[in-house]
C-alpha positions as CSV (number, residue, x, y, z in Angstrom):
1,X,-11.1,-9.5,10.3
2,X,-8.5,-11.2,8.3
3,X,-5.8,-10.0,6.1
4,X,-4.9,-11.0,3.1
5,X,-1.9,-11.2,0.1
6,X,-3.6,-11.6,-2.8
7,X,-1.3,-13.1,-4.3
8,X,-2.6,-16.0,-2.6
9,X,-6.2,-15.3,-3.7
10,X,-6.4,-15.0,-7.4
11,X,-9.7,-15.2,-6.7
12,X,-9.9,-11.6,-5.6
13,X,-8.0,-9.3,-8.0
14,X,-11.1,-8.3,-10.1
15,X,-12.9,-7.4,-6.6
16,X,-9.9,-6.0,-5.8
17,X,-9.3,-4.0,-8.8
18,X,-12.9,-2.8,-8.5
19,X,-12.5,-1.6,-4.9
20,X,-9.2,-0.2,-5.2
21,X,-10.5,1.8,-8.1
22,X,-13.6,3.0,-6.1
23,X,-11.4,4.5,-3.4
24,X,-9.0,6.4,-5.6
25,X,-10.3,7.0,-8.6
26,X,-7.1,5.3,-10.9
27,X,-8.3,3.6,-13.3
28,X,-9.7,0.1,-12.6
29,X,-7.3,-1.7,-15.4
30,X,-4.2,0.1,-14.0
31,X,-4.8,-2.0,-10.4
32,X,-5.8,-4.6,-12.4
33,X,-2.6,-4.9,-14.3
34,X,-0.5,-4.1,-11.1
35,X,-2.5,-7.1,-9.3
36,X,-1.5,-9.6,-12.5
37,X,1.8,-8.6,-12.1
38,X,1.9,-9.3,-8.8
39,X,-0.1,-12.9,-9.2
40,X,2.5,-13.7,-11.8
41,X,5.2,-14.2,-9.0
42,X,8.0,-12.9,-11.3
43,X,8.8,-10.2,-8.9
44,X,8.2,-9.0,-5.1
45,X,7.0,-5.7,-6.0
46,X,3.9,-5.3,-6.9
47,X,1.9,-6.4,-4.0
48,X,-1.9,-5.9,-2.8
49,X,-3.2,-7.0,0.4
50,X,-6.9,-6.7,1.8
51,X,-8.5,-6.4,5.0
52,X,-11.8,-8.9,4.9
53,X,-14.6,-8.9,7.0
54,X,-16.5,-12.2,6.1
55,X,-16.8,-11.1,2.3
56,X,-16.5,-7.3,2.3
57,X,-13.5,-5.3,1.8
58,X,-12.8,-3.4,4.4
59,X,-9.6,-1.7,3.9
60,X,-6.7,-2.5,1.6
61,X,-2.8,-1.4,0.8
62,X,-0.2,-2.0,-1.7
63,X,3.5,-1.9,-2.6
64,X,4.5,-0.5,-5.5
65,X,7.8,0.6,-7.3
66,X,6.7,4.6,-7.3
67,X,3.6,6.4,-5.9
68,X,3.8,9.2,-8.9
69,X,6.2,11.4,-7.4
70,X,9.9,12.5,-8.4
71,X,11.6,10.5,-6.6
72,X,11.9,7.6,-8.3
73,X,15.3,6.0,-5.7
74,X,13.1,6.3,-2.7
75,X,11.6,2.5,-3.7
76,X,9.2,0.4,-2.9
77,X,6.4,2.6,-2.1
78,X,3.0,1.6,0.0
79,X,0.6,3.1,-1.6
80,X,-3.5,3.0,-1.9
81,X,-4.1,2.7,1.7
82,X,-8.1,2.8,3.1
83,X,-10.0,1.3,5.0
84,X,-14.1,1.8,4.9
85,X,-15.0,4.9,6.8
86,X,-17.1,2.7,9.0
87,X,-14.1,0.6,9.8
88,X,-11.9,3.5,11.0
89,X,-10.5,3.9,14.8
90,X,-10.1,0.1,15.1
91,X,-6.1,0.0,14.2
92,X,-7.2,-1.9,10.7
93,X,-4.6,0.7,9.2
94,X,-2.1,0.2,11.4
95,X,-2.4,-3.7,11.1
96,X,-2.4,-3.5,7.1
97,X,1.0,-1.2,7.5
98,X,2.6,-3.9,9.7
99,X,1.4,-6.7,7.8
100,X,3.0,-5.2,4.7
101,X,6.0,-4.5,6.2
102,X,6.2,-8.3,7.9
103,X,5.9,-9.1,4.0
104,X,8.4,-7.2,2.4
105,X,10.9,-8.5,5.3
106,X,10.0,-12.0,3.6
107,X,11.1,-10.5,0.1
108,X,14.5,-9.5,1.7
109,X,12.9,-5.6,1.5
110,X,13.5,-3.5,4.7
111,X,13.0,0.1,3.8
112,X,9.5,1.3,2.7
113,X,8.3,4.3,1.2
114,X,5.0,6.5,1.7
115,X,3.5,9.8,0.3
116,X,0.9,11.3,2.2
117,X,-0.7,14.8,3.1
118,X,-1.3,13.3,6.7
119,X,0.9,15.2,9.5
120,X,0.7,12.8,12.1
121,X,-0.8,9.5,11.4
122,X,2.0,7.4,10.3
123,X,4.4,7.9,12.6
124,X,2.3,6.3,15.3
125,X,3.1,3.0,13.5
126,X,6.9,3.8,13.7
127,X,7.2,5.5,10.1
128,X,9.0,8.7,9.7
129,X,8.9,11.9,8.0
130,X,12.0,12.1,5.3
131,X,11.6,14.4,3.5
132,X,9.1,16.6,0.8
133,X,8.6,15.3,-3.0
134,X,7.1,16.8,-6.0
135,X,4.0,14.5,-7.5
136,X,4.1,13.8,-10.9
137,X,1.3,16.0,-11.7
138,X,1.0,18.2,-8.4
139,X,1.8,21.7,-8.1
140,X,2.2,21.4,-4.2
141,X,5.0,19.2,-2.1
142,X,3.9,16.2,-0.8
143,X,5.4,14.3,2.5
144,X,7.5,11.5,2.2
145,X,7.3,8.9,4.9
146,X,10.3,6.3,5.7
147,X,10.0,3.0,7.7
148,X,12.7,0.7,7.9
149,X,12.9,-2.8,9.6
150,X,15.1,-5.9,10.4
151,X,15.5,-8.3,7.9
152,X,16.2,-11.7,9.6
């Protein structure tokens, strides 16, 4: 398996965009606009990263400023995490989240942001819980996740 920005793979956005998509059902131009942005090197956030397994995507992640939820000064966010349900159980999650994280440390970024409906998941990778925020269009609270890190 390898990991990759793709920021360093230009190559990949449209696969990207198309798997991404897939997966979460947002529209494929929105990741596709999110990717350019993040190709463009203007800024550190956006940021998409892929797990490869010779050609095929096998899980991917990405920062982004806000995961569509109210509260818009818990920032950056990871967001879009998966990873192919034949993949699972073989800490490709858990090695995206720390790859990210390594990343962001790079950009000077030490806090991270998650929302997720999972209870118990993320804090075996040293995230945790914050607090509960309203989604932009849900009528249900959804958990917040914090992980913060060293910047060198």
């Amino acid at each position: 398996m390898e990991l990759i920005k793709i920021r360093e793979h230009s190559k990949m956005a449209d696969k990207a965009a198309a798997w991404f998509h897939s997966k979460w059902k947002v529209p494929k131009e929105a990741y596709l606009e999110s990717i350019k942005e993040c190709l463009s090197g203007k800024n550190s956030i956006p940021q998409w990263y892929l797990a490869l397994e010779k050609e095929r995507i096998i899980g991917g992640i990405g920062v982004i400023e806000n995961d569509f939820h109210n509260r818009k000064d818990l920032t950056p966010n990871v967001c879009a995490l998966y990873v192919e349900e034949d993949c699972r159980c073989q800490g490709i999650a858990g090695k995206l989240l720390q790859f990210v994280c390594g990343d962001m440390v790079r950009f000077g970024i030490s806090t991270l942001y998650l929302i997720t409906d999972h209870t118990s998941f993320y804090e075996q990778y040293d995230w945790e819980f914050l607090c509960m925020v309203q989604g932009d269009e849900d009528v249900e609270m959804t958990r917040m996740y914090c992980h913060v890190q060293q910047v060198h």
